[in-house]
C-alpha positions in Angstrom: -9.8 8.2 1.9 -10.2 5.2 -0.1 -7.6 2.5 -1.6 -8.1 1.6 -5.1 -7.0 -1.6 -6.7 -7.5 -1.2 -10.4 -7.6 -4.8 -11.5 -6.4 -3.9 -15.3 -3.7 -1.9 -14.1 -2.1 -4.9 -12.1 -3.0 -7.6 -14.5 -2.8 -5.8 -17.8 -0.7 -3.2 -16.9 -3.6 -0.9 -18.3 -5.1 1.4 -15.4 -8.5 2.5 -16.2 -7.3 6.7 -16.3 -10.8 8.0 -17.1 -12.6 6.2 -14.5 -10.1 7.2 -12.0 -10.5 10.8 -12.4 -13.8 10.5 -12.5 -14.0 8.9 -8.6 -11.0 11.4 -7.6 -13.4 14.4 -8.4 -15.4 13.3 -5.6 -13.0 11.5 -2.9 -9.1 11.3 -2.3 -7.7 8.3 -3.6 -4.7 6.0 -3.2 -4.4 4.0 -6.4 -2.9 0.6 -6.9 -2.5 0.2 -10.2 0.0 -2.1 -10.9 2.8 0.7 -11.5 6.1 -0.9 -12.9 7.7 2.2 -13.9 8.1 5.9 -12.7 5.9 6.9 -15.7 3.2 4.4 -14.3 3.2 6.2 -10.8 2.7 10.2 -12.8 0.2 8.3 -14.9 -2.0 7.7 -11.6 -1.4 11.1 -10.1 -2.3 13.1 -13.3 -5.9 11.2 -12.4 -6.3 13.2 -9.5 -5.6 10.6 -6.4 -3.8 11.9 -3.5 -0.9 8.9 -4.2 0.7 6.2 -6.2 1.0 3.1 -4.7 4.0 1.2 -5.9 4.6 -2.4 -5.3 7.6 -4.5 -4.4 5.7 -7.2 -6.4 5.5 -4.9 -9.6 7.8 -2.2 -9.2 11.1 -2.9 -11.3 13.3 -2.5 -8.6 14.9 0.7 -7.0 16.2 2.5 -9.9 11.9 3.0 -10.8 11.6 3.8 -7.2 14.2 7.1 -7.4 12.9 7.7 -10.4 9.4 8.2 -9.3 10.2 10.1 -6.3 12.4 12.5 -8.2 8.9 13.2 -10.0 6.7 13.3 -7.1 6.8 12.9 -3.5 3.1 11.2 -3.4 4.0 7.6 -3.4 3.0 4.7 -0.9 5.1 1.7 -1.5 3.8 -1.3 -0.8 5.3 -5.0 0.4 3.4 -8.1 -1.0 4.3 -10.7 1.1 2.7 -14.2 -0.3 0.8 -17.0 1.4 4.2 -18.7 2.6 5.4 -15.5 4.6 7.9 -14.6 1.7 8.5 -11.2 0.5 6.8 -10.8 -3.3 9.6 -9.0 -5.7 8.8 -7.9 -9.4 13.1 -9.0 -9.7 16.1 -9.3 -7.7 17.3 -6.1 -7.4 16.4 -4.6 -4.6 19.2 -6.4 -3.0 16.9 -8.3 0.0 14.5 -10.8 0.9 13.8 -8.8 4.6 10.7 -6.7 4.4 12.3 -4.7 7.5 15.3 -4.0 5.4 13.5 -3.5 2.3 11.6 -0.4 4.1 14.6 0.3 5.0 16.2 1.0 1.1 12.5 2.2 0.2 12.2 5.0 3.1 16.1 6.0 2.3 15.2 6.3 -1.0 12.2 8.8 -0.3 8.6 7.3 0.4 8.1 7.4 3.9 4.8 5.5 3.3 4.8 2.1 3.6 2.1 -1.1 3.3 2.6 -4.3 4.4 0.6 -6.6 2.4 0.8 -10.3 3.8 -1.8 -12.8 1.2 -4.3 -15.2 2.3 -2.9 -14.8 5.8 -2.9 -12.9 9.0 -0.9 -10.0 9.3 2.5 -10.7 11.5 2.1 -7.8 13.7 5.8 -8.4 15.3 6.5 -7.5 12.1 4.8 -4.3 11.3 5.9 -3.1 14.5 9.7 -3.6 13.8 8.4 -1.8 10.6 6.7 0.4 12.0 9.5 1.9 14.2 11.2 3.4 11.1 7.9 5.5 9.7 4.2 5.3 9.0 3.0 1.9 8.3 -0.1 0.7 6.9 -1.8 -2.9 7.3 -3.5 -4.3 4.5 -4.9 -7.9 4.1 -7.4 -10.5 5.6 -8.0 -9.1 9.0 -10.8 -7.8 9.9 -11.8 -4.2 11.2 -12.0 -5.4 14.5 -8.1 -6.1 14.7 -7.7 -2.4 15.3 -6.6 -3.1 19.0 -3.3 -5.2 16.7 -2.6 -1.9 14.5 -2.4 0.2 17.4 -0.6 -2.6 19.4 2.0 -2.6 16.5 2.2 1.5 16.1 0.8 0.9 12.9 -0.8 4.5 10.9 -3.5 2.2 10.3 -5.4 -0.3 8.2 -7.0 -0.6 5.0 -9.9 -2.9 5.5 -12.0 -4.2 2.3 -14.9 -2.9 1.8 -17.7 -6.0 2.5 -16.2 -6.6 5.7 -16.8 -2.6 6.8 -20.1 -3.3 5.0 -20.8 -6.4 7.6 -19.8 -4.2 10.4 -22.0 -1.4 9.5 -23.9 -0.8 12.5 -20.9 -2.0 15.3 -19.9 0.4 17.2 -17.3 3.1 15.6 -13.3 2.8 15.0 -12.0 4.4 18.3 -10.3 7.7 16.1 -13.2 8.1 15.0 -13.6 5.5 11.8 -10.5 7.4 10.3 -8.1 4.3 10.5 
């Protein structure tokens, strides 16, 4: 599987569609593009990839978020949680600052998915493992492929590492699932 952060999707609010498809011919994708609406998150699927990523730091609250769901069950939603520790919200209305609670309202409302995002900072696994005890939970961020031993610690589903740090560890020794993590 591989994540996908379309850049013009998150900063433009323009995903590349075409180029998309073109990479979900040949791989299953989850796609980050910057969704703010439920029409954003179709937009993405009709590409091809597996699932939608929506964001608490783009996502226009949870009236976008039942919206989406009641279109398709293959979202992901994703908690940006900035430098400082704080939780990252496109606007006020989710109703919470908590990134437990807020996977909370997220899972009630139908993604069962959820990625915790911290910025320019380690991941608080305490954290994801209180998150964790209410559904599959996925790491992303600055750690490093060798903190698997800290997503399965925290009963995380596992991490999404970036790229040129799997590239650096090329020739360690494999993930212990198998590299499937």
């Amino acid at each position: 599987m591989v994540y996908v952060v379309d850049l013009d999707g998150i900063e433009r609010g323009d995903p590349q569609l075409d180029y998309l498809q073109e990479i979900a011919r040949t791989v299953s994708l989850w796609v980050d593009g910057g969704v703010r609406t439920a029409e954003q998150a179709i937009d993405i699927l009709i590409t091809g990839a597996r699932r939608a990523v929506l964001s608490s730091a783009y996502l226009h609250g949870p009236r976008q978020l039942k919206r989406a769901w009641r279109l398709s069950t293959e979202l992901v939603f994703e908690m940006e949680i900035d430098p400082s520790g704080q939780l990252v919200l496109a606007d006020s209305s989710w109703g919470t600052e908590d990134p437990v609670e807020l996977a909370r309202i997220v899972r009630e409302a139908g993604p069962d998915h959820v990625i915790v995002s911290p910025r320019e900072r380690d991941p608080d696994w305490e954290l994801v493992a209180r998150i964790s005890t209410g559904g599959p939970t996925w790491v992303d961020g600055s750690f490093r492929a060798t903190s698997v031993s800290s997503l399965a610690a925290a009963r995380a589903a596992g991490g999404i590492f970036h790229i040129d740090d799997l590239l650096r560890h090329w020739n360690d020794p494999p993930l212990p699932d198998g590299g499937r993590s």
